[in-house]
N, C-alpha and C positions, 0 to 999 in steps of 0.2 A: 504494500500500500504506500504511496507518495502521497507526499500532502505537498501542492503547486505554491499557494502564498506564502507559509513559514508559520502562518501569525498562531495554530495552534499549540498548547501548552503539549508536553512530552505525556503526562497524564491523559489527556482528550485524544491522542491518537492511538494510546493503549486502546482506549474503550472504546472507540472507533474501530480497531482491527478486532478487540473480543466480539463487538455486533456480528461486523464482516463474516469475522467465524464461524458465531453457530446461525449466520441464517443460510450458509453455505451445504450446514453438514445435510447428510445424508439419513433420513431418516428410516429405523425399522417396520417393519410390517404391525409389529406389537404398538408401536406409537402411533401408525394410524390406526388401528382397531379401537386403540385408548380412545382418542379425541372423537372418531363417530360415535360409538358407544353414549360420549358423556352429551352426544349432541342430540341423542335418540333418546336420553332420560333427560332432556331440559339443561344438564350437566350442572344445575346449580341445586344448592340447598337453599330452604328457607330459614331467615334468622327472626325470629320474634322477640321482644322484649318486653317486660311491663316495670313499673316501677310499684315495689312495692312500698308500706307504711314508713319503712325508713330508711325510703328513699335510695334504696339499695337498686340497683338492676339484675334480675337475674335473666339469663338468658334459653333461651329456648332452642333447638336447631331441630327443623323437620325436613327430612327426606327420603328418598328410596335404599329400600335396605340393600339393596345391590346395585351395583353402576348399570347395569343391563341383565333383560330379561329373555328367555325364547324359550319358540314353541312349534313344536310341528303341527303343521295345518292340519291335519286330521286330530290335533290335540282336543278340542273341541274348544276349551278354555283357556286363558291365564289369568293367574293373581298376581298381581304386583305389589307390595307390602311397602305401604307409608309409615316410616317408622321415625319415631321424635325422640329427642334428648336434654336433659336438664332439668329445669324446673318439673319435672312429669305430672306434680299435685295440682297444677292448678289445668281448670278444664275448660276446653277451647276444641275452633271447629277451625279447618282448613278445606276450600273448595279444589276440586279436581277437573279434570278433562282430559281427553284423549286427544289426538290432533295429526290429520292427516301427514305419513310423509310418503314412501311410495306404495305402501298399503292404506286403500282407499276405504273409507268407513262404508256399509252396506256391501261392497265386493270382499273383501277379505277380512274382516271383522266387525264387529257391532260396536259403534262408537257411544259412548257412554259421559255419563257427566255429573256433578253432587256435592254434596258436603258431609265428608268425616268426620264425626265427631268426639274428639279424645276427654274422656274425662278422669276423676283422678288416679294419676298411677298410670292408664295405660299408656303403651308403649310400641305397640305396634298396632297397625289396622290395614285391614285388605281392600282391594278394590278387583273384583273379577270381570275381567272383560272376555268376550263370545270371539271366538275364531272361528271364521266361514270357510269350510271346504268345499269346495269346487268342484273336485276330483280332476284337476289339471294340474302338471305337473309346471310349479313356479319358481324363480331363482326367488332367493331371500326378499322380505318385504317388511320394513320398518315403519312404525309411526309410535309418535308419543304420548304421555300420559304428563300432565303439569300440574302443579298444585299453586294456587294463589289466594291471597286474600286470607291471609291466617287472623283467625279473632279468636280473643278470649272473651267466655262467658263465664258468668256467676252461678253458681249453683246448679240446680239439676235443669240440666238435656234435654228431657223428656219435651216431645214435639216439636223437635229439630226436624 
């Protein structure tokens, strides 16, 4: 790497030729499988937080219990399991969906949609979505499941 004007410091061209480097390198098959994967689960967690009496924050984290899920088309089913961490006593509801990506809701599975409702202590919660078989033979087909909109609620659930 040449730098033409002079005017950067010896430090700024280190980390100029570290960039250069790794957007160079070569990456593995394992590191693309990683990155689709976490694009086909939303690839993020939810953070919630509440403050409680003394002003303390505690924090919440909801997500999927695995980075990705599969299923053979003749599975009939999958469950995907929303699972939360931290504060777990206090009870609150997180909305869900599915979301087309090259598997299309009504052709390859039954798109779904709702609100889970965690109250206290629990820790995990399922969401079962319908897989449509065809009896056609199809290369892999992805779409995703997202959660938003985390609330907490007071006391009992009941006719959520």
């Amino acid at each position: 790497m040449r730098v033409k004007d002079g005017t950067l410091e010896v430090q700024d061209v280190e980390k100029l030729a570290h960039l250069h480097a790794l957007n160079n390198v070569k990456h593995t098959r394992l590191h693309y499988r990683l990155h689709a994967n976490q694009k086909v689960t939303g690839g993020k967690k939810l953070l919630v937080s509440k403050t409680h009496q003394e002003d303390v924050r505690e924090k919440i984290t909801i997500g999927f219990s695995a980075s990705h899920y599969s299923v053979m088309e003749n599975g009939g089913h999958i469950t995907v399991y929303v699972e939360r961490k931290g504060a777990i006593e206090q009870n609150m509801t997180i909305k869900y969906a599915t979301e087309n990506g090259t598997a299309i809701s009504g052709d390859e599975y039954t798109g779904v949609s709702g609100t889970l409702q965690f109250t206290n202590s629990v820790k995990v919660l399922p969401i079962k979505i319908e897989i449509i078989d065809n009896d056609e033979p199809n290369p892999d087909r992805i779409f995703k499941v997202n959660l938003s909109d985390p609330q907490f609620t007071s006391g009992n659930t009941e006719g959520y």
